[in-house]
Phi, psi and omega in degrees: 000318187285342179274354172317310214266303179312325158328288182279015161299309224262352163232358145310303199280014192250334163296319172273340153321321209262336178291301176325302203271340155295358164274309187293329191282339167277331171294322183300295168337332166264350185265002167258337131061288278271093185235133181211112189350333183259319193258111182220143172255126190278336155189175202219133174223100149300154195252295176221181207274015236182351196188139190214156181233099194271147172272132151260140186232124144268151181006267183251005185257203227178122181220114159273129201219173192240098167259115159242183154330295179272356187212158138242117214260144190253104181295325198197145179281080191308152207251211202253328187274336180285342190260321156294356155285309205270347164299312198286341197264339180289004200251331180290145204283119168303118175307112175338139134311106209268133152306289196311331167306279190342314144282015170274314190281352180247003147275325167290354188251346165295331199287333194270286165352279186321332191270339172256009178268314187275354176277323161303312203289302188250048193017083147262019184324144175249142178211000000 
């Protein structure tokens, strides 16, 4: 009974640990922050796990830059037609994944299995 009660001390207090600290990590979160109206990065593809390549928006312009540790670098000024291209592949609709293949290709292949299970079964081999 008494390792009953210690368990569940031991796991109050890890809940209440982990709520603390899930609090203190939001507080902080707003004063570390920095959010601002002239400068968003519209989108970041990391390169390596130190150094990543961002679309940048300054006021009204469009920058792809080389952000690492030690530097940040501006590759190319983006022109205006580049940036309604790169709007349009984000607004055009991604073609669904079709199910109905998928399950198509997953009757056929129980279907193909049942058929060697049973070709096994009643010693037909294909060989």
């Amino acid at each position: 009974m008494e390792l009953f009660f210690s368990v569940l001390k031991m796991i109050i207090f890890l809940i209440v640990i982990i709520y603390a600290i899930n609090w203190t990590l939001k507080y902080l979160n707003r004063y570390t922050n920095q959010s601002s109206e002239v400068i968003e990065v519209i989108q970041r593809l990391g390169v390596s796990k130190s150094s990543s390549i961002a679309i940048v928006k300054i006021l009204d312009q469009h920058y792809i830059m080389s952000l690492s540790e030690n530097q940040n670098q501006i590759i190319k000024i983006l022109t205006a037609e580049e940036v309604a291209a790169y709007e349009a592949t984000l607004k055009s609709p991604v073609e669904p994944i079709v199910p109905e293949a998928f399950a198509n290709l997953v009757k056929k292949s129980v279907a193909q299995l049942t058929k060697k299970k049973e070709d096994q079964k009643h010693g037909n081999f294909k060989e």
